[in-house]
C-alpha positions in Angstrom: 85.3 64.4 105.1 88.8 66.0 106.5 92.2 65.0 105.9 93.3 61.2 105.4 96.5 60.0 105.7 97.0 60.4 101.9 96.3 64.1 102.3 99.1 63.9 105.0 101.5 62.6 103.1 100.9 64.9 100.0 101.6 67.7 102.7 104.5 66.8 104.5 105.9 65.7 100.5 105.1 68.9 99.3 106.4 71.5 101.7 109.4 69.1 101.8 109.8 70.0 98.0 109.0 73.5 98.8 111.7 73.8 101.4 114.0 71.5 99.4 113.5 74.0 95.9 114.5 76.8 98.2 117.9 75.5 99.5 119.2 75.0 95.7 119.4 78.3 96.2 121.9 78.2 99.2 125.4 79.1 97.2 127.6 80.9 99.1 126.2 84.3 99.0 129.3 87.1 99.9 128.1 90.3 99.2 124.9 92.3 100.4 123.6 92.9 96.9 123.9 89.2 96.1 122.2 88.6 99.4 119.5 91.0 99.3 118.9 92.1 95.8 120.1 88.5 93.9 122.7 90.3 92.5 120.2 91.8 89.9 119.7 88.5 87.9 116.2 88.0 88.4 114.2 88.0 84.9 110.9 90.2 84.7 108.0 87.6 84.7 110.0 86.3 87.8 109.9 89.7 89.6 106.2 89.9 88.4 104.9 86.6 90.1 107.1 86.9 93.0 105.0 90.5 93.5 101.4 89.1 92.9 102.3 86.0 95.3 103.4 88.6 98.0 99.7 90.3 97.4 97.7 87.0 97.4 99.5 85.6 100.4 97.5 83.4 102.4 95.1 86.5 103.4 93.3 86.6 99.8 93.2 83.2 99.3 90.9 82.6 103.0 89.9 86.0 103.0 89.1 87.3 99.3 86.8 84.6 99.1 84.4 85.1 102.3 84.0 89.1 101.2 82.3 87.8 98.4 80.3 85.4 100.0 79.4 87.8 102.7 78.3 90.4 100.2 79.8 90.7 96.9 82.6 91.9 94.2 83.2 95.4 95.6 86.7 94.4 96.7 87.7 94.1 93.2 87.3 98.1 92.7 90.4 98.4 94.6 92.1 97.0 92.1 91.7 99.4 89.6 93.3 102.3 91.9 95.9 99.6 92.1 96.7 99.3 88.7 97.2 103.5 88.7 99.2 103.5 91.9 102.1 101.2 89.5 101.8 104.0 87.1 102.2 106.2 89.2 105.5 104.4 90.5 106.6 103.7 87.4 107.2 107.2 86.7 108.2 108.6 90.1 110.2 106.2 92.2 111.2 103.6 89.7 113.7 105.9 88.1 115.4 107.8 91.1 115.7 104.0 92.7 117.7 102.6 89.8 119.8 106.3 89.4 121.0 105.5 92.7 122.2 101.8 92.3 120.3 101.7 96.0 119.8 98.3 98.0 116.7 99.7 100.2 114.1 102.3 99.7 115.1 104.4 102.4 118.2 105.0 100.9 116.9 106.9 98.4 115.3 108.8 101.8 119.1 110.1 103.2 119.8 111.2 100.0 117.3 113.5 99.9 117.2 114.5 103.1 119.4 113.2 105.2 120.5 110.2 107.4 117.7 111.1 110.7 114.6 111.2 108.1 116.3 107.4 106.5 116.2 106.3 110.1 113.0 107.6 111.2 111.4 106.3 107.8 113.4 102.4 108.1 112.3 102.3 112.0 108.7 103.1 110.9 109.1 100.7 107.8 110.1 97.4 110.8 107.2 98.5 113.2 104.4 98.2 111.0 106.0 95.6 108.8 106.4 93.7 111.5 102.8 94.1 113.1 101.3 93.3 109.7 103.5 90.6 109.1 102.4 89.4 112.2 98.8 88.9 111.2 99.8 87.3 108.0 101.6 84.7 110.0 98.3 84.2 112.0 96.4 83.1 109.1 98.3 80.3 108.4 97.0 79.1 112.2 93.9 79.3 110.8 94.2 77.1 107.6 96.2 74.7 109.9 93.8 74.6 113.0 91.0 73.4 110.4 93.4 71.1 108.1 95.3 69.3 111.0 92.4 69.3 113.5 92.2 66.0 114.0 96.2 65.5 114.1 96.3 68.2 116.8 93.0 67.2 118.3 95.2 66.3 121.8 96.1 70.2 121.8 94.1 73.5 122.6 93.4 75.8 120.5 96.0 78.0 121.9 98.2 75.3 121.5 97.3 74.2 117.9 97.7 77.9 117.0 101.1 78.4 117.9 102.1 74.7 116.8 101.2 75.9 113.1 102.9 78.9 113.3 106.1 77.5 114.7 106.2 74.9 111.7 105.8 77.1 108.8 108.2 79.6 110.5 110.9 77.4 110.8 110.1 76.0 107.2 110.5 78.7 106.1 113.6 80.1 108.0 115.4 77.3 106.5 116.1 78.4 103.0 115.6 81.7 103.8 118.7 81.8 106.4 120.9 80.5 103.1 119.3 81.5 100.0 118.5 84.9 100.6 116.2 87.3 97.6 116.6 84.4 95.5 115.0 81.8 97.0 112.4 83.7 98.2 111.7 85.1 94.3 111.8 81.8 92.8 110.3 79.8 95.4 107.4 82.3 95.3 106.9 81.3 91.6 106.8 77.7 92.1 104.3 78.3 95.0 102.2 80.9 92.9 101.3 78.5 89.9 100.4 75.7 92.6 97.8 77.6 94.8 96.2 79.4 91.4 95.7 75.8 90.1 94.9 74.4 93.1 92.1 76.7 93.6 91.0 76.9 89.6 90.6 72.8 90.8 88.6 73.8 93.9 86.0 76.0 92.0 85.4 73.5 89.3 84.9 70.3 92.2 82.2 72.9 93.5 80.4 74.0 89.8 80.6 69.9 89.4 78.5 69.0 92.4 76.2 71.4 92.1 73.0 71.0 90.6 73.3 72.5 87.4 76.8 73.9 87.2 77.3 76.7 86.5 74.2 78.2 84.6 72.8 77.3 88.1 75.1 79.1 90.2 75.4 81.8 88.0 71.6 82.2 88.1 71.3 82.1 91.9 74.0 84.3 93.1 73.4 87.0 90.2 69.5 86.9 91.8 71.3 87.5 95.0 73.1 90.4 93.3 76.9 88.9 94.4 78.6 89.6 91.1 78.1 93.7 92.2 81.7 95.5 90.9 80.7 98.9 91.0 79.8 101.4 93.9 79.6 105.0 93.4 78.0 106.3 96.2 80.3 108.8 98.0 79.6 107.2 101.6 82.4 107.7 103.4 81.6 105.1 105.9 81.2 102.2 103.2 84.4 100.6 102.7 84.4 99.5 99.0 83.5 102.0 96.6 84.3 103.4 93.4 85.7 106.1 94.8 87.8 104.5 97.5 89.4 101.7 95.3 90.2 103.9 92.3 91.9 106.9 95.1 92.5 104.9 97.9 93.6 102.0 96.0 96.0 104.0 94.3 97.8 105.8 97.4 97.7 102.1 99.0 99.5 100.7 96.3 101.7 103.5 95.3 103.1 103.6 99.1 103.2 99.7 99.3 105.1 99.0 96.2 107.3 102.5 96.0 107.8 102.8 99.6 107.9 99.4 101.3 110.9 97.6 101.5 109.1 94.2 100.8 108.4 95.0 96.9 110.5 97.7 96.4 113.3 94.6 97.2 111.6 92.8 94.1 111.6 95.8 92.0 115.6 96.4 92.9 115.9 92.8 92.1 115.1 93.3 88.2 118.0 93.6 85.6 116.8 97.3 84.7 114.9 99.9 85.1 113.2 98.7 82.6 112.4 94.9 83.6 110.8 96.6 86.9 108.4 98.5 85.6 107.7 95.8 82.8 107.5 93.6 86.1 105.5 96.1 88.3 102.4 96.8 85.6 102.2 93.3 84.6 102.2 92.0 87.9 98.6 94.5 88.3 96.9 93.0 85.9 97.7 89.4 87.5 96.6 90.9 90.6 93.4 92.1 89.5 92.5 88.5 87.5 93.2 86.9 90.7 91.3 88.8 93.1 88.2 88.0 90.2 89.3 84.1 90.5 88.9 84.5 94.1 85.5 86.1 94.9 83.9 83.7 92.1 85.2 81.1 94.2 83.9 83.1 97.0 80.2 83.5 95.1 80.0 79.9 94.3 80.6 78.7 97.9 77.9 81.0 98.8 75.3 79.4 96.0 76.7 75.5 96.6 76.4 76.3 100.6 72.6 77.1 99.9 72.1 73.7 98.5 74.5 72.1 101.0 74.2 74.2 104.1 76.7 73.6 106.4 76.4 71.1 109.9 77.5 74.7 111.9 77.4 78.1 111.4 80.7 79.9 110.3 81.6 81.9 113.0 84.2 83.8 110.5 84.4 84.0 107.1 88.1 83.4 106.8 87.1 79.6 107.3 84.7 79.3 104.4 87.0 78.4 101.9 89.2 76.1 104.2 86.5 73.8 105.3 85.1 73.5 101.6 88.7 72.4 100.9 88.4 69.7 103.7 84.8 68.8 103.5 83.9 68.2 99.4 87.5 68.1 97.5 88.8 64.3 97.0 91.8 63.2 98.7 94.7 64.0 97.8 93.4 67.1 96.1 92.6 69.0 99.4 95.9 67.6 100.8 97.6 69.5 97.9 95.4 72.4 98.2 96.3 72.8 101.9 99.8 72.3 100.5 99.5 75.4 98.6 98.0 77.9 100.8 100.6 77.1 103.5 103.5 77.1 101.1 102.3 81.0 99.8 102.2 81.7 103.3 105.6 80.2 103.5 107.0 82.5 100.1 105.1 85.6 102.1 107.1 84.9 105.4 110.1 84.4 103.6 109.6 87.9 101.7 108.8 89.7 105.1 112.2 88.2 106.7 114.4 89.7 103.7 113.3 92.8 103.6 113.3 93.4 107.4 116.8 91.4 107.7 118.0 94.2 104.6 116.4 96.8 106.4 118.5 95.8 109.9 121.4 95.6 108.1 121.6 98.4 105.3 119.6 101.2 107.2 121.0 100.8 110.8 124.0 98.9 111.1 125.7 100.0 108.1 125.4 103.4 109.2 126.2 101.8 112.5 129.3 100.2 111.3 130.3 101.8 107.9 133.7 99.9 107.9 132.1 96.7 108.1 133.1 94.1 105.6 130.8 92.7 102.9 130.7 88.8 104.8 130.4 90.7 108.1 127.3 92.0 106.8 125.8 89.5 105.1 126.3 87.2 107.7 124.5 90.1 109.9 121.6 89.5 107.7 121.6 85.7 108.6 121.4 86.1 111.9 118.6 89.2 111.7 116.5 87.0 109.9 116.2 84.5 112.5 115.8 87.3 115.0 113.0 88.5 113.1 111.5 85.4 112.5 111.4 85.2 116.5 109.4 88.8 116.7 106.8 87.9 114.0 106.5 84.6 115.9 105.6 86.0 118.7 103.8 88.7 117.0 101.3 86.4 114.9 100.1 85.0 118.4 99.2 88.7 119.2 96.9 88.6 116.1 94.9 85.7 117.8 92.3 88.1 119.2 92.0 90.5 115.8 89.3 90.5 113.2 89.1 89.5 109.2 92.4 88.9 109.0 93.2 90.7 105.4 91.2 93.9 106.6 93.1 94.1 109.8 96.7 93.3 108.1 95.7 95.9 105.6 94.5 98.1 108.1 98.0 98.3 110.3 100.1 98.5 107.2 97.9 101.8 106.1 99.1 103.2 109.1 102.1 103.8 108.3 102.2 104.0 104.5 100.4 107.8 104.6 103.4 109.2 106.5 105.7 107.0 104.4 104.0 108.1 100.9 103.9 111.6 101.6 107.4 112.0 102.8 108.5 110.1 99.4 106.4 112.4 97.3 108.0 115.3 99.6 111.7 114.3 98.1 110.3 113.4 94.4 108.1 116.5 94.2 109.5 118.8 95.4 113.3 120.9 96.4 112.2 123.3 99.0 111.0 120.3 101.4 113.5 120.3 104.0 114.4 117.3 106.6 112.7 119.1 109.4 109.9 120.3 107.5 109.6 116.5 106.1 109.8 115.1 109.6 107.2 116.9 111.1 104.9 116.3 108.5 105.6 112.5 108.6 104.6 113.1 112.2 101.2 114.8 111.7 100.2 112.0 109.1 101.2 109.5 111.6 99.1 110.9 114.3 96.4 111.1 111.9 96.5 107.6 110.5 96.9 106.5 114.1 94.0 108.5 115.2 91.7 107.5 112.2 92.4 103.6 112.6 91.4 103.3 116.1 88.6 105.9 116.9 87.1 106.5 114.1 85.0 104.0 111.6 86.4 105.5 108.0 87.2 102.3 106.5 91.4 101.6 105.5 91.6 102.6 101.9 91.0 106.0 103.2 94.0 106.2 105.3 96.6 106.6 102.6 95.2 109.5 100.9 94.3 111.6 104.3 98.3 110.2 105.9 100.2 111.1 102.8 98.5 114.4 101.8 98.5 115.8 105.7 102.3 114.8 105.3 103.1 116.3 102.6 100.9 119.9 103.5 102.4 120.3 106.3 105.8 119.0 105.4 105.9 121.3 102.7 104.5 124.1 104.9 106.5 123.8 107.7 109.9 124.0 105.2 108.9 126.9 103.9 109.5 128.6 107.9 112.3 126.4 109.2 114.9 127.0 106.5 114.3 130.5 107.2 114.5 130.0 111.2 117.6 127.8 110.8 119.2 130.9 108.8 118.3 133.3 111.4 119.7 130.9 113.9 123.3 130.9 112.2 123.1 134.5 111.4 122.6 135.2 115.3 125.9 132.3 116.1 127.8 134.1 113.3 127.4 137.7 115.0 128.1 136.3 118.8 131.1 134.6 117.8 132.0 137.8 116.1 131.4 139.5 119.5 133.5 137.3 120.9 136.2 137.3 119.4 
C-alpha cells in the first residue's frame, strides 16, 4: 500500500511538533549543571521514561520484533539480568554519584584514582559511544529508505541512506543545540507514549485481519514454539540463554546504566538519590513489558505473514516490522507510526549528543581550562554538540555495511563496558586498587573484549562479564606489586639525593 500524501503530511506535522516541543525548552541555559544535568529538576517517572526510551530506541522497535519472528522470546531473558544489574547500581554507584554532587560519571573516576584513569575512562566512554551511536543513527536509514521510498525513488540507495540520516540529525540538532538535558528528557517522554501506542495500534490492525484473531495466532505460533522464554542449556555459543541474560544481562546493564555517561546523565538529572533509584528500578520493569510488547508483535507478523506471505523475501529482519507498517496499517496510522519510530530515534540522537557534548566539556576541557567561565563552557557544549553530531553523521554511514543492527550496536558498546565496569567496581570495591594497577587491568579487559568481538563467535552478553572481571583480577593484582615498586622507587631517589647532597 505505502505512504500517501496523508501519511506525509501526518510526518512532516509530527516531527514538526516534536522538534517544536523541544525548543520550549530553549531558555537561556548559563551554567553547566543547568545545561547538562537540568539543574536537577527532572521528576522520577520523567527520568524513568526518558531511560526506557534511550533502551527501545529505534533498534528494538525494527529489531526486537524480527528476533522473534526469526526464532522466538529468548531475548526477553536478558531482561531479567537487567533488572539485577539496577540493583546492583542502586546500591553501588547510585550513592557515591550523588555524595559527590558529580556532573559525569568519570568524575567519580579521578576521585578515586586520579585525573589519567578519568581521562583514559572519558576517551574510551566517546570512542565506543560514538561507534554505537553510529549504528543507531543507521537504523533510522532503514525505516526511512522503506517509508519514503517512493519520495526518494530519484535517489540511490546510498543516496536515500544518507538523506534520512542528515534529516533526523539536523532535527534533532535543533533543540538539542538550545535546550540541552531537558529537552531531550521531556521530549523523550512525549516520543515514548507515541511509539508504545502506535505499535499497541499496529499489533491489534494485524490480530484484526487475521483469520481468527488472536486464538488463531496464538494457536499457530505456540505450534511453532515462538512464545519459548526460557533456555538453560549452558552452550556457550548460543546467544540467548538463561544463563547469559540473567549474568550477562546484569554486567551489560550494570556497566551501561552505572558507567555510561548517556544514563548515568539521566540518573544525575533526578532531584535525589532517591528519585534515581526510584527512577532506575522502575524504568526495568518498563523495559522488560516492552521488550514482551515487541516480540508478540514480532510472533504475530510471523503467523499473519504465513497467511499473507509476502511479494519478496526479507532479505533482513530489521525490515519486517517497517513494511507491515507500510503495507496493511490505514493511512494516516502508518504515517503516524513512521512518525514515531523516527521521533525515538530522534530522542536517542538527542541523548547520545548530551552526554558526549558533557563528556567534551567536563572531562577534557575543564581540566583543560579550569578557569573557564560557566557561559564559556556551556556555550562549549553548543558547539561540541554539533561537532558530534557531524562524527555520528558520518559514522552511521559506516554502519551501512554491518549486520542486525541492535546485535551489532550492542555488540561495540560491550566492548568497552567490561573495561569500564571492572575499573568502576575497582574504585567501589575495593582501597588497595591503585591507578596503575586499575589502568592496566582496564587494558587487559579491553584487549580481551576486543579480541572476543572480532575472532571469536561467543555471542555479546558474554563480553561484560569476561572484560570487567579480567579488569578487575588483574587490576587488583597488579596494585598489589606497583605500590610496592613505586615505594622502592622513592626509597632509591630519597637515598641518591641524600648522596648527593
Amino acid at each position: 500500500m505505502g505512504l500517501n500524501g496523508l501519511d506525509l503530511a501526518v510526518i512532516a506535522l509530527y516531527l514538526g511538533l516534536v522538534t517544536a516541543f523541544g525548543m520550549h525548552f530553549r531558555r537561556r541555559q548559563t551554567t553547566v549543571r543547568g545545561y547538562f544535568l537540568a539543574g536537577q529538576t527532572i521528576p522520577w517517572w520523567a527520568i524513568s521514561l526518558s531511560i526506557v526510551a534511550a533502551e527501545t530506541s529505534t533498534l528494538t522497535i525494527i529489531s526486537v520484533p524480527g528476533m522473534a519472528y526469526e526464532h522466538d522470546f529468548r531475548f526477553l531473558q536478558l531482561a531479567i539480568g537487567y533488572l539485577v544489574g539496577r540493583a546492583l547500581i542502586c546500591v553501588l554507584l547510585i550513592p557515591p554519584y550523588f555524595r559527590g554532587q558529580l556532573v559525569t560519571a568519570y568524575q567519580l573516576i579521578e576521585q578515586r584514582f586520579g585525573q589519567r584513569l578519568r581521562g583514559l575512562t572519558a576517551g574510551l566512554f566517546l570512542l565506543t559511544r560514538a561507534a554505537a551511536e553510529g549504528v543507531r543513527v543507521f537504523a533510522v536509514a532503514i525505516v526511512v529508505g522503506i517509508a519514503l521510498g517512493g519520495a526518494l525513488g530519484g535517489l540511490g540507495d546510498f543516496a536515500r541512506d544518507v538523506a534520512a540520516i542528515a534529516i533526523v540529525t539536523l532535527l534533532t540538532l535543533v533543540y538539542t543545540f538550545k535546550g540541552g538535558m531537558a529537552a531531550v528528557i521531556w521530549t523523550d517522554v512525549v516520543q515514548l507514549a507515541v511509539y508504545v501506542t502506535g505499535s499497541v495500534a499496529g499489533l491489534l490492525v494485524m490480530l484484526h485481519m487475521l483469520p481468527g484473531g488472536w486464538t488463531a495466532a496464538y494457536a499457530v505460533a505456540s505450534e511453532a514454539h515462538k512464545f519459548r522464554v526460557f533456555d538453560f542449556s549452558f552452550a556457550p555459543h548460543v546467544t540467548y540463554t538463561f544463563w547469559s541474560g540473567l549474568i550477562g544481562g546484569a554486567f551489560l546493564t550494570t556497566a551501561s546504566h552505572g558507567t555510561d555517561q548517556l544514563i548515568v546523565q539521566r540518573l544525575l538529572s533526578s532531584r535525589s538519590e532517591r528519585q534515581a533509584k526510584l527512577a532506575l528500578m522502575m524504568s526495568g520493569l518498563l523495559v522488560m513489558a516492552q521488550f514482551a510488547l515487541f516480540l508478540l508483535i514480532g510472533a504475530v507478523l510471523w503467523v499473519f505473514y504465513q497467511a499473507y506471505p509476502p511479494a519478496v523475501a526479507f532479505q533482513r529482519t530489521d525490515r519486517i516490522f517497517p513494511t507491515f507498517i507500510l503495507s496493511y496499517l490505514p493511512h494516516g496510522v502508518s504515517g503516524l507510526m513512521i512518525s514515531a519510530i523516527l521521533a525515538a530515534a530522534m530522542g536517542n540522537l538527542s541523548a547520545a549528543l548530551n552526554s558526549l557534548s558533557s563528556i567534551t566539556v567536563v572531562d577534557f576541557y575543564g581540566r583543560w581550562k579550569p578557569d573557564s567561565t560557566e557561559e564559556s563552557r556551556v556555550l562549549l557544549g553548543r558547539k561540541a554538540t554539533v561537532g558530534w553530531a557531524l562524527v555520528l553523521f558520518a559514522l552511521a554511514i559506516v554502519a551501512r555495511g554491518g549486520g542486525r543492527v541492535l546485535e551489532m550496536g550492542l555488540s561495540i558498546a560491550s566492548v568497552a563496558y567490561g573495561s569500564l565496569l571492572g575499573v568502576f567496581l575497582l574504585g567501589v570495591l575495593t582501597r588497595r586498587a591503585t591507578e596503575d594497577g586499575a589502568m592496566l587491568g582496564m587494558l587487559c579487559g579491553f584487549v580481551l573484549n576486543l579480541y572476543l568481538w572480532q575472532c571469536t563467535s561467543i555471542p555479546y552478553p558474554w563480553y561484560v562479564p569476561m572484560g570487567s572481571v579480567l579488569t578487575f583480577a588483574v587490576g587488583y593484582a597488579a596494585s598489589l606489586w606497583l605500590p610496592a615498586r613505586e615505594s622502592a622507587a622513592r626509597e632509591s631517589a630519597a637515598r641518591e639525593k641524600s648522596a648527593r647532597v
